[in-house]
C-alpha positions as MATLAB code, in Angstrom:
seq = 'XXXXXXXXXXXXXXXXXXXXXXXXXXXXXXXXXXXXXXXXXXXXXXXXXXXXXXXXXXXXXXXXXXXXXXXXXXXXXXXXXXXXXXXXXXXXXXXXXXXXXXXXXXXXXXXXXXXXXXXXXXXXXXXXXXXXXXXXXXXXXXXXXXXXXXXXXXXXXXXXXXXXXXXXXXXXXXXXXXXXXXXXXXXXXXXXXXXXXXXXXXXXXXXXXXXXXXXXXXX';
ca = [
      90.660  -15.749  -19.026;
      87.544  -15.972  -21.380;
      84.972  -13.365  -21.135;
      81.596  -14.197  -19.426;
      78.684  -12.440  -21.027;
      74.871  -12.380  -19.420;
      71.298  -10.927  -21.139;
      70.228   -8.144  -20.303;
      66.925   -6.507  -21.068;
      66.086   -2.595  -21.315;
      62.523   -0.621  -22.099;
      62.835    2.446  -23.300;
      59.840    5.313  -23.118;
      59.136    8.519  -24.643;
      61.997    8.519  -26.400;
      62.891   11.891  -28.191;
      65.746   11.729  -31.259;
      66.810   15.734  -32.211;
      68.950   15.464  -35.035;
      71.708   17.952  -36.764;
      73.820   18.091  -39.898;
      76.838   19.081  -39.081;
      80.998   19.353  -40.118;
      82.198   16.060  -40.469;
      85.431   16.992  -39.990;
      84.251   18.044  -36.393;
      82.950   14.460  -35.828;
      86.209   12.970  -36.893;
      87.878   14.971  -34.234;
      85.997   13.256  -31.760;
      86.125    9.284  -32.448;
      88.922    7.110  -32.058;
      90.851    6.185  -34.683;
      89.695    3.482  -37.144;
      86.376    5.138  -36.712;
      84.278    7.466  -39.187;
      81.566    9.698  -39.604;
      78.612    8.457  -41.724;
      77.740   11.138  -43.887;
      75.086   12.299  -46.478;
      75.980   15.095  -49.537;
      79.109   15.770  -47.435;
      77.672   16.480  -43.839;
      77.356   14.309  -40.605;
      74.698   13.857  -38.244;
      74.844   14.723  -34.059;
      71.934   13.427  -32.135;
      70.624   14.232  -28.863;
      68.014   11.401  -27.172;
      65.894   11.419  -24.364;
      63.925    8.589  -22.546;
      63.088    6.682  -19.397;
      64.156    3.549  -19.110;
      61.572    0.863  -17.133;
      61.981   -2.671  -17.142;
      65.793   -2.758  -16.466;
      67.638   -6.535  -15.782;
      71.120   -7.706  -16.230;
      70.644  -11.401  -16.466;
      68.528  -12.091  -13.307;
      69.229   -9.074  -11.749;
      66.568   -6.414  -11.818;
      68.069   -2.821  -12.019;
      66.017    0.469  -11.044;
      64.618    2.817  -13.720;
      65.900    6.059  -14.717;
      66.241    8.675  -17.081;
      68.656    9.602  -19.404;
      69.763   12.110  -22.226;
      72.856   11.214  -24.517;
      74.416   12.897  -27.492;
      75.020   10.400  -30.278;
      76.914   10.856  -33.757;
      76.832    8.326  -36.485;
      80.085    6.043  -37.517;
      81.414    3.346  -39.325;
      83.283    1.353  -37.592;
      86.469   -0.220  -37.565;
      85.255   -3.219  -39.591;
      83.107   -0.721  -41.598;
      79.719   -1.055  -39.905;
      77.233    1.320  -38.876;
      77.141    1.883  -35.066;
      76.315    4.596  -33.158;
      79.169    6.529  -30.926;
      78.280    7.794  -27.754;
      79.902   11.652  -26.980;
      78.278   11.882  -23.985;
      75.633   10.119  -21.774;
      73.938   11.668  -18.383;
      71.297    9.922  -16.306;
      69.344   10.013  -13.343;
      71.104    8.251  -10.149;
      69.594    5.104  -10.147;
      70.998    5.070  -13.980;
      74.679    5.545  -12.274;
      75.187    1.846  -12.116;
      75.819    1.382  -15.272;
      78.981    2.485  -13.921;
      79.820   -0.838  -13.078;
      79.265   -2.422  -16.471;
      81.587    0.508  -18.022;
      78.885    2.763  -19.221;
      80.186    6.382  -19.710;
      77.519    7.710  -17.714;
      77.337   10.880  -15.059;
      75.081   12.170  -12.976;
      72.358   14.888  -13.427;
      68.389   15.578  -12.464;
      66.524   14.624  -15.849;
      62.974   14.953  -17.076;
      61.582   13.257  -19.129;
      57.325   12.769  -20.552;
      56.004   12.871  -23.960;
      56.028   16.430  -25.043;
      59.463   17.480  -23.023;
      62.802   16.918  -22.068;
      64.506   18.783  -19.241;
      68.033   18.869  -17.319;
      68.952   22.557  -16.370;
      72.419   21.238  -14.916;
      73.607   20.475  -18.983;
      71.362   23.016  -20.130;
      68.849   20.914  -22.322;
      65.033   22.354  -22.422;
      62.923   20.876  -25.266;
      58.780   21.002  -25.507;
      57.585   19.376  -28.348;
      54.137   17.912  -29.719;
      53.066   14.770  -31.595;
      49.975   15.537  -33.749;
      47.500   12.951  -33.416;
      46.933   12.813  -37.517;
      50.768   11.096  -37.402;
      48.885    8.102  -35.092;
      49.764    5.080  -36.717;
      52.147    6.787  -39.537;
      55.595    6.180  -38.643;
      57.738    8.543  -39.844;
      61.634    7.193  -40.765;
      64.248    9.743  -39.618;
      67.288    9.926  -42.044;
      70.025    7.328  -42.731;
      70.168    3.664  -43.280;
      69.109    1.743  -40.961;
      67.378    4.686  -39.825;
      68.839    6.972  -36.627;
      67.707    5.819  -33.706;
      67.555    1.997  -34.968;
      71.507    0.821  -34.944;
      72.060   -2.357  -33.207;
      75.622   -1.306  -31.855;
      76.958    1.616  -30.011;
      80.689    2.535  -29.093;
      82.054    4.773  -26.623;
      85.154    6.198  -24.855;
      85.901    4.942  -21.395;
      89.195    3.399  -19.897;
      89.028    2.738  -23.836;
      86.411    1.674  -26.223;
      83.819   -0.122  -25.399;
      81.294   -1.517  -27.601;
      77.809   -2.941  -26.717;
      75.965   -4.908  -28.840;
      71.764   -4.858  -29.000;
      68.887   -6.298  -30.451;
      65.070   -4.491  -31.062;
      62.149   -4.697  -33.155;
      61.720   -1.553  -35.718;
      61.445    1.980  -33.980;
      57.667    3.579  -34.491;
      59.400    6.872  -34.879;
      56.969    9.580  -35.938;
      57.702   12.868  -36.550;
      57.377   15.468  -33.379;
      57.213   19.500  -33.964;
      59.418   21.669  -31.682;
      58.222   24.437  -29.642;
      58.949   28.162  -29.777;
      61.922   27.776  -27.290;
      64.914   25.032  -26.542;
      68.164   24.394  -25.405;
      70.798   21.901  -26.307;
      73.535   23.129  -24.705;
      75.581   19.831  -24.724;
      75.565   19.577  -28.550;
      77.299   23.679  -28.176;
      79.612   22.413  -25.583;
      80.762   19.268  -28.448;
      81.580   22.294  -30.743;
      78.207   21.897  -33.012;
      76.004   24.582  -34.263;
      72.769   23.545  -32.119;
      70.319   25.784  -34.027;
      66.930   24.482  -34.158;
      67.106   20.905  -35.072;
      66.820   19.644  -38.569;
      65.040   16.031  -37.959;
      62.615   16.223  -34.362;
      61.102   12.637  -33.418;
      59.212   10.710  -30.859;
      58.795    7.272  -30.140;
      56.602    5.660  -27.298;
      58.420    2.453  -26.608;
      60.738    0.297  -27.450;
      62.062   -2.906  -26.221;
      65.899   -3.948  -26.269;
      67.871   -7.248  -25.533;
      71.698   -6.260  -24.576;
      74.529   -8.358  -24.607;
      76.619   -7.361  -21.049;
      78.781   -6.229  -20.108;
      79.870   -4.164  -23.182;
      83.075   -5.395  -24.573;
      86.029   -3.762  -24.542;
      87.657   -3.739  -27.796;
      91.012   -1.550  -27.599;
      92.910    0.585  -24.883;
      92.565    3.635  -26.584;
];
């Protein structure tokens, strides 16, 4: 039977993008096989975002907004692109159906504002600041295309699923962390979450999806 696909539409806000080096060999542990960790000088990058998402449709259907955290690592894939791969993804409920389009997604109470991102179930507690003198300065964060701006994610569930995006340029700038945090998920993955080596902010971006994500093997 062939596969229908719909549009879907997404706005992200006050997105937050902590970045890590980190052991690629700990990365390669967790992706499936044909997959591999982009690296730089040797290392890998792990990633944890926050955001709210507003504006939410699949095809005609409008969808409630939510928030959401995920922690992100940085592949080629099995035809040797760059995608991102989802470890894990948590969201406010009205973010739970995803569910039904085979998004890897659980449950949890999020905040989320410019200047902080909170979830004390997972054990994530960031404050942060954007100094005004960055206004109109993007900053890149690290990699090519830069993190944050990959057009295709994977993930693990009932197999691997792969969804496939489309956005303008992120107007990343830089953010500077506060004198206390948490990233507990990132710990729980088997990284060394010290204080972050990249911090960024972005206050909006739009994204066209292609749904449902596909399913491209059983394992």
């Amino acid at each position: 039977m062939r596969s229908i696909h719909f549009a879907g539409t997404l706005e992200l806000r006050d997105l937050m993008l902590a970045t890590w080096k980190v052991d690629s060999e700990q990365i390669s542990h967790a992706l499936p096989e044909g997959f591999a960790p982009i690296t730089v000088d040797g290392v890998g990058f792990v990633s944890v975002v926050g955001f709210c998402a507003k504006g939410v449709r699949a095809g005609r259907l409008p969808a409630p907004g939510y928030s959401g955290i995920n922690v992100r690592t940085y592949v080629t894939d099995r035809e040797g692109a760059p995608a991102i791969f989802l470890l894990q993804s948590r969201v406010t409920l009205p973010g739970m159906v995803g569910l039904f389009l085979g998004a890897p997604v659980r449950p949890t109470l999020i905040g989320v504002r410019r200047g902080s991102v909170s979830a004390a179930g997972v054990g994530v507690a960031v404050r942060y600041s954007v100094p005004e003198e960055e206004v109109g300065s993007p900053q890149t964060p690290p990699l090519e295309p830069p993190m944050g701006d990959f057009d295709v994610a994977y993930w693990k569930a009932a197999g691997v699923r792969r969804l496939e995006t489309t956005h303008q340029p992120i107007p990343w700038r830089t953010a500077v962390i506060g004198e206390s945090w948490r990233f507990d998920p990132v710990l729980a993955l088997g990284f060394d979450a010290k204080e972050p080596q990249w911090l960024h902010y972005a206050e909006r971006v739009d994204f066209d999806l292609t749904l449902p994500p596909r399913k491209i093997s059983r394992r």
